[in-house]
N, C-alpha and C positions, 0 to 999 in steps of 0.2 A: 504494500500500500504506500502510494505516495502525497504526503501531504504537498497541496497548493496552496500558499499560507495568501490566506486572505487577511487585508489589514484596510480596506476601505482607500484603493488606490485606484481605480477605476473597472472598467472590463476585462474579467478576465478569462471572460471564453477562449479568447483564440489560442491562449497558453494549455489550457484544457482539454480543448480538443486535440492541441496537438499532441500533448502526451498520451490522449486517450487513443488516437489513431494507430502510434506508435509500441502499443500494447500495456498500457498504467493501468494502474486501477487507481485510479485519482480521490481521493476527499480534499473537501477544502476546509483547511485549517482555520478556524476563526478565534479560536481557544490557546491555553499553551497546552490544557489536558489533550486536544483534539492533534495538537502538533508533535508533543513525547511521544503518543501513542503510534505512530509512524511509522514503515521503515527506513524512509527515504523523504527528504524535504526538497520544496523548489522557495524558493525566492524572489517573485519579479520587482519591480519596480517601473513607473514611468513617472514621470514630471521632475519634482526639485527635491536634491537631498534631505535638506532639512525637514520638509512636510512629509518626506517617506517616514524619516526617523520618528518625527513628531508621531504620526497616525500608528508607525510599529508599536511605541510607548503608551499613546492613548489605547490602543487594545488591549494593552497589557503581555504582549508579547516578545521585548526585547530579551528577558530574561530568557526565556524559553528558545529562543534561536540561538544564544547563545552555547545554550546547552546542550541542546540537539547538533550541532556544528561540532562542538567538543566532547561527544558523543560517541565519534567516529565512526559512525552512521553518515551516506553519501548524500549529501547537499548540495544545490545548483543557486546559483545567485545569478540573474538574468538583466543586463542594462542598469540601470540604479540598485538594483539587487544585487552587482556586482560592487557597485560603490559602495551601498552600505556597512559593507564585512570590511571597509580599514576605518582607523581612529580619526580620520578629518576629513570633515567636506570645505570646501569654501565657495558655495554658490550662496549668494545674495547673506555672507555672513558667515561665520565660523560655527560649525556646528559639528557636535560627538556624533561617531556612530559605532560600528559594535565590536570595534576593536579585536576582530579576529585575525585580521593579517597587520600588521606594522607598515607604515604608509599615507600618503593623502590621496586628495580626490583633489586636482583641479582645472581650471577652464585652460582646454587645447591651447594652444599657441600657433593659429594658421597662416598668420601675414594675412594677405588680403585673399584668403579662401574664405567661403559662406560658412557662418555659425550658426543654426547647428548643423554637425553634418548629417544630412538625410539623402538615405538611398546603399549603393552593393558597394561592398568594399572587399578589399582580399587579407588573409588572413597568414602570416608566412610562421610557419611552424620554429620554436624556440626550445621545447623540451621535447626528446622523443618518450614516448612508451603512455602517454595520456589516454586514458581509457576514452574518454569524450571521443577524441578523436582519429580511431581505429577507423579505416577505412577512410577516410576524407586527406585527398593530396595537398602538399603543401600549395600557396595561395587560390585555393577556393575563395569562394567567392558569399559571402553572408550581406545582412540587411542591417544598416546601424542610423540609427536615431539618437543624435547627444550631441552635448556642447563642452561636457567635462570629461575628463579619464582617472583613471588612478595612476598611481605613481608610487611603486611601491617600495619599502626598505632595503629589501631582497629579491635583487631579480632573478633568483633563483625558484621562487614562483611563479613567472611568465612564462606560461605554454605556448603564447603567441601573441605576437607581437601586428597591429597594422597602421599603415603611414597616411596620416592627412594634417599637413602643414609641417607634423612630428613624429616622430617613431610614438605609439605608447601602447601599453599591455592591452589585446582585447580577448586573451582566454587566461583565467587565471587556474593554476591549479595547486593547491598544499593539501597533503594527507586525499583525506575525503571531499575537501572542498573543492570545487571546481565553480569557476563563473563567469560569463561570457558578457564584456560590454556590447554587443550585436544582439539581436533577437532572434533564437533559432527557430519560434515559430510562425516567424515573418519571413523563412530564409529559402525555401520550398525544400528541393529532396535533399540538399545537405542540410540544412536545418533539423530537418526529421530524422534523418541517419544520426546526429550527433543528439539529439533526444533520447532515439533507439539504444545509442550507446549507451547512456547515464541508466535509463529502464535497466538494461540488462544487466549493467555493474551492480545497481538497487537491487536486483533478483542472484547475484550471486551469495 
């Protein structure tokens, strides 16, 4: 069973469906009881870090992703869901978030490229042996939506790395955690392949 942590950040069907395509058996977490109870956790995220963290807090959830992450139990953090797991954002303000990877979150540096980037980018593989990303060649091609990145203490948890304006991390992977600044299920069949991945690592 895999928790889809709901935290009141918008629609989250298409995340849903897509793991449900890809064979999950999905609940959506709204609780932290509904989130330990789990085998496997997702993370999404869209809009501003601050308000994600805000809205994780107002549920009463931050504790509990914490947990379930340091668990070592397999977890997916998804575009802002990937920002959330380092200790600083700085969109519109300095703001905690859940301090599981060492690191910040901030605004790209493109010169005169469009902010945010929207639309396919390529993804150049940095660590081999990534479960997420079995089967998928090095610069495939995924769907990204942001204006910030992370930027982590240790790039020794960058699974991959993609370039707009800058080099920066868009798969992370430490231990159990894995998290993708792109959206895999906006990405079409490599998107769903690297989902299938996460599914079947969750089922081992």
């Amino acid at each position: 069973m895999i928790a889809l942590i709901d935290y009141d950040i918008g629609n989250l069907r298409s995340a849903r469906r897509a793991l449900e395509k890809v064979g999950a058996d999905v609940v959506m977490a709204r609780t932290a009881e509904e989130l330990l109870q789990a085998d496997a956790a997702v993370l999404p995220g869209v809009g501003a870090f601050g308000d994600c963290m805000s809205n994780l807090r107002g549920r009463g959830l931050e504790e509990a992703v914490v947990a379930f992450a340091k668990s070592g139990r397999p977890f997916l953090g998804i575009c802002v869901g990937l920002q959330m797991l380092f200790e600083r954002g700085f969109e519109n303000g300095e703001h905690r978030g859940l301090g599981l990877i060492p690191g910040d979150v901030k605004l790209l540096n493109v010169m005169d490229m469009k902010i945010p980037q929207i639309g396919w980018n390529t993804i150049g593989i940095k660590k081999n042996g990534c479960p997420i990303l079995t089967g998928i060649p090095d610069q495939s091609f995924f769907y990204f939506v942001h204006s910030y990145a992370v930027f982590p203490s240790d790039d020794r948890v960058v699974a991959a790395e993609t370039v707009y304006g800058q080099d920066y991390p868009s798969i992370i992977w430490k231990d159990n955690i894995f998290a993708t600044q792109f959206h895999p299920e906006k990405s079409q069949k490599t998107g769903l392949l690297l989902l299938e991945n996460f599914v079947k690592y969750a089922s081992k």
